[in-house]
N, C-alpha and C positions, 0 to 999 in steps of 0.2 A: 547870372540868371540861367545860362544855360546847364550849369551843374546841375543847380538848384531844381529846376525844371525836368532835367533828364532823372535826378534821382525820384525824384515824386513816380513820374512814368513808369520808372522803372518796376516799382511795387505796385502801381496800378490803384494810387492814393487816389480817394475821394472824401471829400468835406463832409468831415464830423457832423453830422444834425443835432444842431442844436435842442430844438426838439426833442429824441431822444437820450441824448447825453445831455441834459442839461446841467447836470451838478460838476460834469468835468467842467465846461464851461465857466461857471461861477468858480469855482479853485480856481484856473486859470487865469480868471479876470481879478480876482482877490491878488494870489502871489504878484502877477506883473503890477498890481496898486502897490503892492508892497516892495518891490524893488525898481519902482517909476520907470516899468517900461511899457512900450505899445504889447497890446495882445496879440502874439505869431499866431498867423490861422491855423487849426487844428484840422490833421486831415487821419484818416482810418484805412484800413489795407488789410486782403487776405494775404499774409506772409508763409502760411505754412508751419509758423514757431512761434513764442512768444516774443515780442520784439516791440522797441521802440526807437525811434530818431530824432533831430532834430537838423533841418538845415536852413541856409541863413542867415542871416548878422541882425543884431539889435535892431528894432524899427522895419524889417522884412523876414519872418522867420518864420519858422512852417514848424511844428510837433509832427510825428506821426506816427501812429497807433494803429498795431496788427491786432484784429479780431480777435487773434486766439487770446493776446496778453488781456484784452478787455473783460473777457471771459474768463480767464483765469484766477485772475487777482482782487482780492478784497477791494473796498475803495480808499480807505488808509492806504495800501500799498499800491493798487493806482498811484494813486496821489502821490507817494513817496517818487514814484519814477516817474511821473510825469515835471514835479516839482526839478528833480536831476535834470533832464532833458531841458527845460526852460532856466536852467543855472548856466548851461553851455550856452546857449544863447544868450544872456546877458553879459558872461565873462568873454564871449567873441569867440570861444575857443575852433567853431566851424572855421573860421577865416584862420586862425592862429595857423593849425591843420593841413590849412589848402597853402599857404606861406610855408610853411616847413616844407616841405613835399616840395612846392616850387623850387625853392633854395637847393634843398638838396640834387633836384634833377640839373640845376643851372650849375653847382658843383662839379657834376660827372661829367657834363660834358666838357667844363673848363680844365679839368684832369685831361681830360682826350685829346685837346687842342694842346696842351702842354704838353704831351707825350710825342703828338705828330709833329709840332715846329720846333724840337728840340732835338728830334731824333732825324733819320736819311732817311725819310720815307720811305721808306720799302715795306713791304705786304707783312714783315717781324712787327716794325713799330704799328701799323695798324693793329694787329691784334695784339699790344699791348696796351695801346692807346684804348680799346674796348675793356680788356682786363681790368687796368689800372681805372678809367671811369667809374666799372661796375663797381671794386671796390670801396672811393673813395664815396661814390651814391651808398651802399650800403654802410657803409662809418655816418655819414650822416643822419640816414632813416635813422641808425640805431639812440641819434640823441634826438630827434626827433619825436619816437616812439615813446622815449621815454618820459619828453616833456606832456605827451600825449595821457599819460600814467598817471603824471601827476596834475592832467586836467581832470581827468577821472574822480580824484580824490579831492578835486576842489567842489566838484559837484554836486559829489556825494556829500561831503559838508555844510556846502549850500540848503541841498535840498532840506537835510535833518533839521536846519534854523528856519525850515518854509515847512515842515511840515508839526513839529514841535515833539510830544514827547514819544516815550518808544522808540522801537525800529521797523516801520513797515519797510521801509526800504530793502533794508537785510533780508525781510521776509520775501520782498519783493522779488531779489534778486535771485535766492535761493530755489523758489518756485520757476522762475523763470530757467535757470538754470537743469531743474528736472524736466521744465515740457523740453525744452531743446532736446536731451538725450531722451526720451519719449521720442519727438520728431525723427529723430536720426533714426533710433532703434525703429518705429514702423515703417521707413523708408525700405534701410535694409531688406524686412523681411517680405515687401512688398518686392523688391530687385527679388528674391529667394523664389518667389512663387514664380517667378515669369519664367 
């Protein structure tokens, strides 16, 4: 809960109106009929970029949706990424995620505690006991990350059987990928003026 909660905060989410968004709404309530789960509350955010999340596990899950992307993107391609986003959350991959990441931290330090009660303690083996943790932490992230890759591409799969023919998704992504270097690029020149 506490993640979950501080990530909302973080981007300063508030509840989608239904109301106003109501066609997101009905998509969202269709796909979860269609893959028999509860409907995660929708919530909206000024992010700065186009962007989406989801966090959460089946049965407690939140979408969350930056202004800009709302405004940016057709509603096929809404759809297309909102549909993604709610594939993560059916296949668990937020918890998958937060379990990698655990493992791997519990890893590095069992590295460190095997470096210091094998070695003469002395202030050497401490700072290899740190070296050899951070590495074996980083050997892990890296299969980690890449299970992470290939939750990506499940969900992109997903979403394409939720969302049916074409690609807005691709289109989705592509756009998405221009306001970002947009964002960046008026940052920049915004630092340049001061």
């Amino acid at each position: 809960k506490g993640g979950k909660g501080a990530a909302l905060r973080s981007v300063g989410a508030e509840d989608l109106p239904e109301n106003q968004y109501s066609q997101v709404h009905q998509f969202v309530e269709q796909v979860c009929r269609e893959k028999d789960m509860e409907k995660p509350s929708l919530k909206i955010a000024d992010m700065g970029v186009p962007n989406a999340f989801a966090v959460g596990r089946r049965g407690n899950g939140t979408v969350v949706l930056s202004r800009e992307l709302v405004q940016l993107l057709d509603r096929d391609e809404l759809e297309g990424v909102i549909a993604h986003e709610l594939a993560h959350i059916d296949n668990r991959d937020v918890i998958t995620m937060q379990l990698g990441q655990g493992i791997a931290s519990i890893v590095g330090i069992v590295a460190q505690f095997a470096v210091l009660f094998t070695g003469d303690n002395d202030l050497a083996d401490f700072f290899l006991a740190i070296v050899v943790g951070n590495i074996v932490q980083f050997v892990v992230m890296l299969f980690v990350l890449a299970i992470s890759r290939y939750r990506e591409y499940v969900a992109d799969a997903d979403a394409r059987r939720a969302i049916g023919s074409g690609d807005p998704l691709a289109r989705a992504l592509e756009k998405i990928h221009r306001g970002n270097q947009q964002a960046r690029g008026s940052g920049r020149n915004a630092q340049r003026r001061r």
